[in-house]
TORPA-241480 format. One record per residue: residue number from 0; chain; x, y, z of N, C-alpha, C in turn. Coordinates in Angstrom, 1 decimal. Layout:
+-----+-------+--------+--------+--------+--------+--------+--------+--------+--------+--------+
!  nr ! kette !   n.px !   n.py !   n.pz !  ca.px !  ca.py !  ca.pz !   c.px !   c.py !   c.pz !
+-----+-------+--------+--------+--------+--------+--------+--------+--------+--------+--------+
! NUM !     A !      X !      Y !      Z !      X !      Y !      Z !      X !      Y !      Z !
...
+-----+-------+--------+--------+--------+--------+--------+--------+--------+--------+--------+
This chain:
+-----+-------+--------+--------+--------+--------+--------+--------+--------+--------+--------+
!  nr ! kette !   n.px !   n.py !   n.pz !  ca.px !  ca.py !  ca.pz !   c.px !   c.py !   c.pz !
+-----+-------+--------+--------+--------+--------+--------+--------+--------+--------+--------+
!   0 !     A !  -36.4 !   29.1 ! -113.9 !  -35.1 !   29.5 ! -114.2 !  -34.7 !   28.7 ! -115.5 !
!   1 !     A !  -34.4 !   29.4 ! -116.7 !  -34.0 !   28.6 ! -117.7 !  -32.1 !   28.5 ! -117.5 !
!   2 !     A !  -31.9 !   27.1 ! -118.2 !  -30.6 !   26.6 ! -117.6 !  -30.5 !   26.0 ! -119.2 !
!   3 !     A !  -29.0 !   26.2 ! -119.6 !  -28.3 !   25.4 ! -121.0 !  -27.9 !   23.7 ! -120.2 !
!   4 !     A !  -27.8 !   22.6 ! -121.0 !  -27.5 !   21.5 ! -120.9 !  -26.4 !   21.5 ! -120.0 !
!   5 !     A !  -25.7 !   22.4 ! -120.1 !  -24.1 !   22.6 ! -119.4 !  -24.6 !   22.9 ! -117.5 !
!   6 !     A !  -25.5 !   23.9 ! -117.7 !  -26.0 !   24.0 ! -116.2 !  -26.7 !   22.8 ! -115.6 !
!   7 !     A !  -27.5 !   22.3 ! -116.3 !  -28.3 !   21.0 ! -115.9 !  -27.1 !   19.6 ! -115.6 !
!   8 !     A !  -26.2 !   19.8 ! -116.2 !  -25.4 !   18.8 ! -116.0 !  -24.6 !   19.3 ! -114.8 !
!   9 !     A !  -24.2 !   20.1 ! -114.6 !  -23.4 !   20.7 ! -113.6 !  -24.1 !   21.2 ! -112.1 !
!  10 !     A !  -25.6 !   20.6 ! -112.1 !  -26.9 !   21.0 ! -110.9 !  -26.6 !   22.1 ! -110.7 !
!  11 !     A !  -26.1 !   23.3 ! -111.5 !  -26.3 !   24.9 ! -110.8 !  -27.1 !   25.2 ! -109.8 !
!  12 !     A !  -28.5 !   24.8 ! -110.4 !  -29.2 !   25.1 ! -109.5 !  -29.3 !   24.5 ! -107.5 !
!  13 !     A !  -28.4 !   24.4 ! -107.3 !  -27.8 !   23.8 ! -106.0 !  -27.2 !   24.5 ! -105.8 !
!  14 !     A !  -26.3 !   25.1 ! -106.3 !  -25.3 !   26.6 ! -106.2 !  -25.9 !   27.7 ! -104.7 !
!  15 !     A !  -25.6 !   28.0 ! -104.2 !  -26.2 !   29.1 ! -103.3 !  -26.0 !   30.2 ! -103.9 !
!  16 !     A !  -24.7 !   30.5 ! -104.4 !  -25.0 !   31.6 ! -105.5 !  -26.0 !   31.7 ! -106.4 !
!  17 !     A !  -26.5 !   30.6 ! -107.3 !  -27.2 !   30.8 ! -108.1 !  -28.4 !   31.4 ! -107.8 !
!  18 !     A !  -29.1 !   30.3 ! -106.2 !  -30.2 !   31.1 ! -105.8 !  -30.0 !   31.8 ! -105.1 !
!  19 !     A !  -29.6 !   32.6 ! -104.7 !  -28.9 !   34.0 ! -104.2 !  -29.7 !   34.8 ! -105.3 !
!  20 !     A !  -29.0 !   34.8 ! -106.6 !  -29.2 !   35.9 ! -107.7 !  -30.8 !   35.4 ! -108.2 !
!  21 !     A !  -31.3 !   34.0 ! -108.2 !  -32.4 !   34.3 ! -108.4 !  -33.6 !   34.9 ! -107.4 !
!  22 !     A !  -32.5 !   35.0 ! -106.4 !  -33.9 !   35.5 ! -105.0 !  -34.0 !   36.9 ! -105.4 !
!  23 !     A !  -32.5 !   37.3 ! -105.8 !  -32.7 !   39.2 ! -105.7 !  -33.2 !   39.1 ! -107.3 !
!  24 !     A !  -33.0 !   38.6 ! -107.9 !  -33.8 !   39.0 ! -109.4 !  -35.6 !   39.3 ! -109.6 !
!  25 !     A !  -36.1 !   38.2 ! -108.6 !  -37.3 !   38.1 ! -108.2 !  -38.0 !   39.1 ! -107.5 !
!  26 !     A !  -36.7 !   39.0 ! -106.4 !  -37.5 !   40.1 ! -105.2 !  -37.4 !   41.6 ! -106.1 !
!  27 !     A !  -36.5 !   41.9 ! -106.8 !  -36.0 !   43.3 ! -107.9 !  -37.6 !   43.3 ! -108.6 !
!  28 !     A !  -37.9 !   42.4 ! -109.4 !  -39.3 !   42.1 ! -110.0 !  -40.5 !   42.9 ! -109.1 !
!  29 !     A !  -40.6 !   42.4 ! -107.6 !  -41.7 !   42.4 ! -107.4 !  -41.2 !   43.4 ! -107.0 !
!  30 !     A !  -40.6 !   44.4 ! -106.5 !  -40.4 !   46.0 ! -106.8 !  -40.4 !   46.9 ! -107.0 !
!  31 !     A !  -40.3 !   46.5 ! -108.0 !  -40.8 !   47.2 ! -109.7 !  -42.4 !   46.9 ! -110.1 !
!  32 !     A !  -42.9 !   45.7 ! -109.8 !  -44.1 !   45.6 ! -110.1 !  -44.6 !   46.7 ! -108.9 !
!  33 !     A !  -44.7 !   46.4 ! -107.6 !  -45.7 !   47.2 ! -106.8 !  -44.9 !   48.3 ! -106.3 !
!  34 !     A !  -44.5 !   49.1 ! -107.0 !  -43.8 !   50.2 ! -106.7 !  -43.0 !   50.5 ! -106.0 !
!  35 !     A !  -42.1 !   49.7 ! -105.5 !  -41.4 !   49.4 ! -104.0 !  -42.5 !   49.6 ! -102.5 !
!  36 !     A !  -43.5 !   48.9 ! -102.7 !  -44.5 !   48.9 ! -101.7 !  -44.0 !   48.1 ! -100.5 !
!  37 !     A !  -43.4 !   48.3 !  -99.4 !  -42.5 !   47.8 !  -98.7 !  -43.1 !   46.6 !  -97.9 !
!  38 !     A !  -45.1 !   46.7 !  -97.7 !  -45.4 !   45.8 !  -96.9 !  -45.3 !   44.4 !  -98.0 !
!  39 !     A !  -45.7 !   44.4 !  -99.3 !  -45.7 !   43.4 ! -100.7 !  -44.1 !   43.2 ! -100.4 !
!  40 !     A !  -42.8 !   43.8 ! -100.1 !  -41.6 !   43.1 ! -100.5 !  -41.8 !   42.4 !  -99.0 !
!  41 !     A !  -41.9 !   42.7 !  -98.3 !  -42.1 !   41.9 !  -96.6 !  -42.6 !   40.5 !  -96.9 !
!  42 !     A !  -44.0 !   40.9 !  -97.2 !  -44.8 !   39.2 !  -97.8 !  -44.1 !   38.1 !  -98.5 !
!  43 !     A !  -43.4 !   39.2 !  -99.3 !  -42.8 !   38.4 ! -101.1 !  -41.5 !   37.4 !  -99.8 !
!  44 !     A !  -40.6 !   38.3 !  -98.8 !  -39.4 !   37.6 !  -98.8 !  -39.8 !   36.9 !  -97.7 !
!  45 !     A !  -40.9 !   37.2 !  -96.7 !  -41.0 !   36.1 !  -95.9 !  -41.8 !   34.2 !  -96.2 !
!  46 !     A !  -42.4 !   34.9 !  -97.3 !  -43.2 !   33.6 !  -98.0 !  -42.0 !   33.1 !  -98.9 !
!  47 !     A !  -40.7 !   33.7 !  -99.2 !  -39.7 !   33.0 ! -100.3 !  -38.9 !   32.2 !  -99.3 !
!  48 !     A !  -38.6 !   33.2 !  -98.3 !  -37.4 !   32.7 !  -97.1 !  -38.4 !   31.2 !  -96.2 !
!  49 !     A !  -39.4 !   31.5 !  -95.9 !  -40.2 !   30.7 !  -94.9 !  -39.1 !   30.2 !  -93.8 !
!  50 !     A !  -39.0 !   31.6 !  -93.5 !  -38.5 !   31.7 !  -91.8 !  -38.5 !   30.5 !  -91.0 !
!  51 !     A !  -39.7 !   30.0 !  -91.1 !  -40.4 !   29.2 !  -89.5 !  -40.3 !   27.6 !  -90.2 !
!  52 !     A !  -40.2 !   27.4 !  -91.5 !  -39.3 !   25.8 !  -91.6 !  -38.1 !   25.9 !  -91.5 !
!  53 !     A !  -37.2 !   27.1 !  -91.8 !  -36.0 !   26.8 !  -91.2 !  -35.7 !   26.4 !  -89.8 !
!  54 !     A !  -36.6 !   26.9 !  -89.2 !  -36.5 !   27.0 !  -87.4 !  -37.4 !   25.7 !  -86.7 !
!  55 !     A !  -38.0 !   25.0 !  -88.1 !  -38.8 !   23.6 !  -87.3 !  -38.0 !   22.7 !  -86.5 !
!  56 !     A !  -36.8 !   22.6 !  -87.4 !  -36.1 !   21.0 !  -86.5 !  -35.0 !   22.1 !  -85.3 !
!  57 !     A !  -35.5 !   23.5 !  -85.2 !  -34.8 !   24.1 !  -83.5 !  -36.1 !   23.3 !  -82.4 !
!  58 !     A !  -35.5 !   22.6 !  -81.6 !  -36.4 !   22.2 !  -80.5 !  -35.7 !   22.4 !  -79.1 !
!  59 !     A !  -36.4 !   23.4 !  -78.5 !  -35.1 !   23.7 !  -77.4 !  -35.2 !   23.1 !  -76.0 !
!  60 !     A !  -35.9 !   21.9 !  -75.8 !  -36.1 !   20.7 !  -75.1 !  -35.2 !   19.7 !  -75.6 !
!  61 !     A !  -34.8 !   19.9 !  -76.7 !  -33.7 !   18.8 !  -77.8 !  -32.4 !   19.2 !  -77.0 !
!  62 !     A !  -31.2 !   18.6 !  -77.5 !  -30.3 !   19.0 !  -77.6 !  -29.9 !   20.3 !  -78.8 !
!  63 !     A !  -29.4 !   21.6 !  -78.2 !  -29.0 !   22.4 !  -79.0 !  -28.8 !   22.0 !  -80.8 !
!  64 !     A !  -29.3 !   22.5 !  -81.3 !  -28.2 !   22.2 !  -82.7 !  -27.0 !   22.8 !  -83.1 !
!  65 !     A !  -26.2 !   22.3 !  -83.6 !  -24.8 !   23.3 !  -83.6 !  -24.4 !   24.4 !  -84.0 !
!  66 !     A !  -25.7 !   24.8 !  -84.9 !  -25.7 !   26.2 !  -85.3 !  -26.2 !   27.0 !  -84.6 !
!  67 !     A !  -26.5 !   26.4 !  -83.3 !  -27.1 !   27.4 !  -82.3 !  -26.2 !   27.4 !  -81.2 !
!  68 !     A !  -25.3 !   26.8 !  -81.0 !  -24.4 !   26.4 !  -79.9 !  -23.1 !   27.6 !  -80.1 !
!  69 !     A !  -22.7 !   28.3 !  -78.8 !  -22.0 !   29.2 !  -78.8 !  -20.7 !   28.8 !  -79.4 !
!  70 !     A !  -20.1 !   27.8 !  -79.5 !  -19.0 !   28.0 !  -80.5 !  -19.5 !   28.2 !  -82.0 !
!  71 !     A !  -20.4 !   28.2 !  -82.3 !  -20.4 !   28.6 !  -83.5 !  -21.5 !   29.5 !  -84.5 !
!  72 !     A !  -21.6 !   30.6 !  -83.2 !  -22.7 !   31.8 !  -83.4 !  -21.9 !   32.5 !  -84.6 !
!  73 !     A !  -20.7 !   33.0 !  -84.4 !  -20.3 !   33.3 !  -85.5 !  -20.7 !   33.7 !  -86.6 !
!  74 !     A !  -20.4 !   32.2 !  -87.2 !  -20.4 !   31.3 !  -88.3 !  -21.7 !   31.6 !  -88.6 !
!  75 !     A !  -22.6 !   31.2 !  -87.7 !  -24.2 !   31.0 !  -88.4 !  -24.5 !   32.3 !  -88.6 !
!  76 !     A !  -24.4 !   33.4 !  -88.1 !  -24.6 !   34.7 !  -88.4 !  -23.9 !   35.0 !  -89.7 !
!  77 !     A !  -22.9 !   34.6 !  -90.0 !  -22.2 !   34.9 !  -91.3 !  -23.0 !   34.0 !  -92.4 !
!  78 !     A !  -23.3 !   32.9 !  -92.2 !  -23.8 !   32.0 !  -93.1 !  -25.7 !   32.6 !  -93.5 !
!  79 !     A !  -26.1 !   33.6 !  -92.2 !  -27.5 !   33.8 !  -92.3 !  -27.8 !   34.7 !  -93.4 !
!  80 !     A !  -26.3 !   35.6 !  -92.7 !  -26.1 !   36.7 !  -94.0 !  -25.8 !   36.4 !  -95.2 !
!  81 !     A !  -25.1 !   35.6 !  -95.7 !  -24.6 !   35.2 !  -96.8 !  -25.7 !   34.5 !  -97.9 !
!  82 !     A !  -26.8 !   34.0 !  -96.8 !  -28.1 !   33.5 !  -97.2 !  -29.3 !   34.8 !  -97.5 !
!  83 !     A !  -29.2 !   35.7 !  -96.9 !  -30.0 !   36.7 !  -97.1 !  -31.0 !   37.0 !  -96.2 !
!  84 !     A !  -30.7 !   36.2 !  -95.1 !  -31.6 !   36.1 !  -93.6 !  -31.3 !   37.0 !  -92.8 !
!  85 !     A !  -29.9 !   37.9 !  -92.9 !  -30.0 !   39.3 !  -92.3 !  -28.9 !   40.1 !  -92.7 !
!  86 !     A !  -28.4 !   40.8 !  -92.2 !  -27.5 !   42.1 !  -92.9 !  -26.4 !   41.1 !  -92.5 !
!  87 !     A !  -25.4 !   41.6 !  -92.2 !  -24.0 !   41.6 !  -92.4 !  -23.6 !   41.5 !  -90.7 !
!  88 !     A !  -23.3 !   40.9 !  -89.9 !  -22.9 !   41.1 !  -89.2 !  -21.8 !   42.2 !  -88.4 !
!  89 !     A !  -22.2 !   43.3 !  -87.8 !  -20.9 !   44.3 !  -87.5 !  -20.7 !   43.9 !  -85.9 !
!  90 !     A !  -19.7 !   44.2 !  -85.3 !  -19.0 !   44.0 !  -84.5 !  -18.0 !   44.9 !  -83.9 !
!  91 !     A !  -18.5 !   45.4 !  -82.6 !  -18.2 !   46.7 !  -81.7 !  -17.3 !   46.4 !  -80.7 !
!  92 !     A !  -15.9 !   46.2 !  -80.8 !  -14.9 !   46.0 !  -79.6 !  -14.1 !   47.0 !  -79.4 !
!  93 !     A !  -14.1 !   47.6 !  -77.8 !  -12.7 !   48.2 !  -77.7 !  -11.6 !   48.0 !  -77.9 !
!  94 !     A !  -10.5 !   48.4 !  -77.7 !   -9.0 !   48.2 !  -77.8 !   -8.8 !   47.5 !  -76.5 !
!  95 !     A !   -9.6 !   48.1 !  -75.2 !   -8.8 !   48.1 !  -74.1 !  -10.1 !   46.9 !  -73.3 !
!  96 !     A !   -9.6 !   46.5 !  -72.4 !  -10.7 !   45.7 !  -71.2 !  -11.9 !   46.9 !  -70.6 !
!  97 !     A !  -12.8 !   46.3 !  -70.4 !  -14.0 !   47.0 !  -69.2 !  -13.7 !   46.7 !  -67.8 !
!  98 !     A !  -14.2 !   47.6 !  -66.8 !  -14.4 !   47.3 !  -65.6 !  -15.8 !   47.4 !  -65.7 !
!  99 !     A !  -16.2 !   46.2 !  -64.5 !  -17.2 !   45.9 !  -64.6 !  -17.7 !   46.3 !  -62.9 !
! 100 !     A !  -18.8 !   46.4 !  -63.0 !  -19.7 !   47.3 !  -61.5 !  -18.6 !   46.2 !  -60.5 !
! 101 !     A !  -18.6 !   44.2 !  -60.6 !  -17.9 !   43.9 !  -59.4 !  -16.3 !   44.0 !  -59.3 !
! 102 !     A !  -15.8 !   45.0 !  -60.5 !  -14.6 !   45.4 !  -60.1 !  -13.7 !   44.4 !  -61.5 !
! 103 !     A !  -14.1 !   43.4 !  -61.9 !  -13.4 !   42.3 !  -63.0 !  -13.0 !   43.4 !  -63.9 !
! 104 !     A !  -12.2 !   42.9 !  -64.9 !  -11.6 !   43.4 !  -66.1 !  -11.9 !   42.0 !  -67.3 !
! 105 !     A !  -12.7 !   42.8 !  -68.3 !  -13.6 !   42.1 !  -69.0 !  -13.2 !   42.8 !  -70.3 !
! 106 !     A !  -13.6 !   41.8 !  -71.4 !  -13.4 !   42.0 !  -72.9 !  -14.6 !   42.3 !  -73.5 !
! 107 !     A !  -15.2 !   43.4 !  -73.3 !  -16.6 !   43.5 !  -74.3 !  -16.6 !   43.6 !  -75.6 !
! 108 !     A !  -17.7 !   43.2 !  -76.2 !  -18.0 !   43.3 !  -77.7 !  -19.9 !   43.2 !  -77.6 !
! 109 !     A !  -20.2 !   44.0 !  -78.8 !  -21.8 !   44.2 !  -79.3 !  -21.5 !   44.5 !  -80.8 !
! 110 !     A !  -22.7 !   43.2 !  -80.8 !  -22.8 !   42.4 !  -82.2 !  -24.2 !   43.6 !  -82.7 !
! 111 !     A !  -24.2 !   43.7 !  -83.7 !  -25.5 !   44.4 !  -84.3 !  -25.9 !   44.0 !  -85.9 !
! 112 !     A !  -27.0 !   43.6 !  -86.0 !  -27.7 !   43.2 !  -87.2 !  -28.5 !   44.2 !  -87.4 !
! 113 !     A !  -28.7 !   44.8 !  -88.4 !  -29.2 !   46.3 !  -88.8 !  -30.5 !   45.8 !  -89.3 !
! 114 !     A !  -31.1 !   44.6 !  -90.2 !  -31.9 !   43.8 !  -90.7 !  -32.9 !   43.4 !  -89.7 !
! 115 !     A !  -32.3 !   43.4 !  -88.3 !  -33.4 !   42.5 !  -87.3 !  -33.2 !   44.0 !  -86.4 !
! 116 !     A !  -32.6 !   45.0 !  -86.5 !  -33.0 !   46.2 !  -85.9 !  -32.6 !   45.5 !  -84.3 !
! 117 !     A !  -31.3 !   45.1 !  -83.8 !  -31.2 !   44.1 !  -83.2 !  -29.4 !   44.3 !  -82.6 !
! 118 !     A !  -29.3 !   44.4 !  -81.4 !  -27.7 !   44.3 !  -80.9 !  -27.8 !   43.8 !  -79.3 !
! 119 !     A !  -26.8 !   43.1 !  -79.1 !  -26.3 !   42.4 !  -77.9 !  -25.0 !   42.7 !  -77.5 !
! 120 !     A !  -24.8 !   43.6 !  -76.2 !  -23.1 !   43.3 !  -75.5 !  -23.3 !   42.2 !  -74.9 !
! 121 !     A !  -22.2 !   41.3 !  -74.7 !  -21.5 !   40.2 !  -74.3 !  -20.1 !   40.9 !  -73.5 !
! 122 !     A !  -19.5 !   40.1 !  -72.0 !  -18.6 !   40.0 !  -71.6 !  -17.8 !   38.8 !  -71.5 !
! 123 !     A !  -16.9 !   38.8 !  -71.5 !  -15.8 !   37.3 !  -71.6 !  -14.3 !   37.7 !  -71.2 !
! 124 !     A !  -13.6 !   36.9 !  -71.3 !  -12.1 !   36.7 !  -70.4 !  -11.7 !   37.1 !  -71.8 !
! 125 !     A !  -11.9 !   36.8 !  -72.7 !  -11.3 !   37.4 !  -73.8 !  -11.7 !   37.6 !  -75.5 !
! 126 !     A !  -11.3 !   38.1 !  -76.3 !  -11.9 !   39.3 !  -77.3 !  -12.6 !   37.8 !  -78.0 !
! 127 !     A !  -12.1 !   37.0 !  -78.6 !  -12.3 !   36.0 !  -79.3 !  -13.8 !   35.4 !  -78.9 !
! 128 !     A !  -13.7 !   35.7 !  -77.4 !  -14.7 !   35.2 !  -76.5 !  -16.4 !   35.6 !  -76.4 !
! 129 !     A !  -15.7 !   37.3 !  -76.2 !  -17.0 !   38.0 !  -76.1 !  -17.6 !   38.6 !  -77.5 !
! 130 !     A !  -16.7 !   38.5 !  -78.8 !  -17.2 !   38.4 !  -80.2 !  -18.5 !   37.1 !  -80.4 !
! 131 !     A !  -18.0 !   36.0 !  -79.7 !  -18.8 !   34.7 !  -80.1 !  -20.0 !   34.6 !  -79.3 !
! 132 !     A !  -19.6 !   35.5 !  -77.4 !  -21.1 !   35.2 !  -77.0 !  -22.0 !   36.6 !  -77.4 !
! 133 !     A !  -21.8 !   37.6 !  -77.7 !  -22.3 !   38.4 !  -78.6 !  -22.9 !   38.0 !  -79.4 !
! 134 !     A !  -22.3 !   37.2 !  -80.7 !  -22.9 !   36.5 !  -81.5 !  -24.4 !   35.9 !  -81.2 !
! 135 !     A !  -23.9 !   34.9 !  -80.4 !  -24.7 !   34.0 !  -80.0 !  -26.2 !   34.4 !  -79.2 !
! 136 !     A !  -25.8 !   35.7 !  -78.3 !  -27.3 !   36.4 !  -77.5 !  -28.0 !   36.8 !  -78.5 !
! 137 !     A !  -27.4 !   37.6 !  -79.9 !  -28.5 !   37.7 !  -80.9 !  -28.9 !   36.8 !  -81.6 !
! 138 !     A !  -28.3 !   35.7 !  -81.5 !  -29.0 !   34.1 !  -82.2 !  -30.2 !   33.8 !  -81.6 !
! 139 !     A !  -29.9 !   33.9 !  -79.9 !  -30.7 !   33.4 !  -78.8 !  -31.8 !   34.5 !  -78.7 !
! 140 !     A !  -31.8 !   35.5 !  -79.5 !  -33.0 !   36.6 !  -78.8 !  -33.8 !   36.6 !  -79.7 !
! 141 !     A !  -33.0 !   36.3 !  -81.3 !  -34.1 !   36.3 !  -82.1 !  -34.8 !   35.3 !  -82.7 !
! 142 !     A !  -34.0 !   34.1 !  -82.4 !  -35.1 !   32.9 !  -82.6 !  -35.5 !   32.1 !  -81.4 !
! 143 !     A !  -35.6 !   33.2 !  -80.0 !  -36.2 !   32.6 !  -79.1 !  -36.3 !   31.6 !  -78.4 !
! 144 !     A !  -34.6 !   31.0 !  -78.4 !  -33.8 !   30.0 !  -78.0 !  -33.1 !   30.6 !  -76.7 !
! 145 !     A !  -33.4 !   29.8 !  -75.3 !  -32.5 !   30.4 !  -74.2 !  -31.7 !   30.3 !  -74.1 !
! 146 !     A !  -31.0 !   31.5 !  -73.4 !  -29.1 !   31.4 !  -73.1 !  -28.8 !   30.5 !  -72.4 !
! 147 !     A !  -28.5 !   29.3 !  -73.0 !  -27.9 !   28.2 !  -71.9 !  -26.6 !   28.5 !  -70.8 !
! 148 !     A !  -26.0 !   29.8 !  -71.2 !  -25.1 !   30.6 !  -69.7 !  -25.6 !   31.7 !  -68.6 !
! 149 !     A !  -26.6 !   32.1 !  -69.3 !  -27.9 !   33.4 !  -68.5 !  -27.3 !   33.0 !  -67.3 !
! 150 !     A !  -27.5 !   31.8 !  -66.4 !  -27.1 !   31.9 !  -65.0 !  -25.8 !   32.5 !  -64.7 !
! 151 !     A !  -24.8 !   31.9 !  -65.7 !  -23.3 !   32.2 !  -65.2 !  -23.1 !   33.8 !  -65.5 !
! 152 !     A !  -23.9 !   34.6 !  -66.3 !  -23.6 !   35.6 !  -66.5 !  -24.5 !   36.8 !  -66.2 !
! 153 !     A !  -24.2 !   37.7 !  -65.0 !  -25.0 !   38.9 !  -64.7 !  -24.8 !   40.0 !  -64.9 !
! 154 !     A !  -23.9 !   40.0 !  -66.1 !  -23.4 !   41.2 !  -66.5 !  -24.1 !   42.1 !  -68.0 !
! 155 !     A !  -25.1 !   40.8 !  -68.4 !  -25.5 !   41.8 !  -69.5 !  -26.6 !   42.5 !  -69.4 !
+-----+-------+--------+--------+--------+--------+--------+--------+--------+--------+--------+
């Protein structure tokens, strides 16, 4: 990446935007080079991203890390996307509560990531609730982290 004195003084390159635009400038490159050959852009972004060091210091004998912990599935889903680790988070809530087979009245929501070909319903006492553990079962299913509530919950 060529940088003016002004960028080098200002560490751009630290920017998440900056590398943002240099990931899609690159990956745009190798595109163009191999004709949009889909298994070469697969290689190009899994060898750029290296998936499996971001997921070295997840140890699920450890204590959770916080970006895996249901308060803040969220968040990491927005921050994955915002990184380029998957689409955009969408999010499927009714207006109204579910009944549920033992008769409860429940707040569903189903999270879907269109990038990991990938969706989870979640139930909870409330919308705020079953948005987050939604979140969170697709955190837990795709990086192969267990649901630390699985017991409490038989509904999914």
């Amino acid at each position: 990446m060529f940088m003016g004195d002004s960028d080098i003084d200002n560490h751009v390159e630290r920017q998440e935007k900056v590398k943002a635009d240099l990931f899609e400038a690159i990956l745009g490159a190798i595109a163009i080079d191999t004709d949009w050959n889909p298994d070469e852009l697969q290689n190009s972004v899994e060898f750029m991203l290296q998936i499996d060091d971001f997921l070295e210091d997840v140890d699920t004998e450890e204590e959770r890390p916080d970006k895996f912990k249901l308060e803040n599935a969220v968040t990491t889903l927005k921050e994955l996307a915002e990184h380029g680790r998957c689409s955009i988070p969408q999010y499927d809530q009714p207006d109204e509560m579910t009944q549920l087979n033992d008769g409860r009245m429940m707040w569903e929501c189903t999270c879907y990531i269109r990038s990991w070909a990938m969706s989870k319903t979640a139930y909870a006492t409330s919308k705020k609730e079953a948005k987050r553990y939604a979140a969170y079962l697709v955190l837990c299913d795709f990086y192969g982290i267990p649901d630390e509530f699985e017991e409490e919950d038989d509904d999914e």
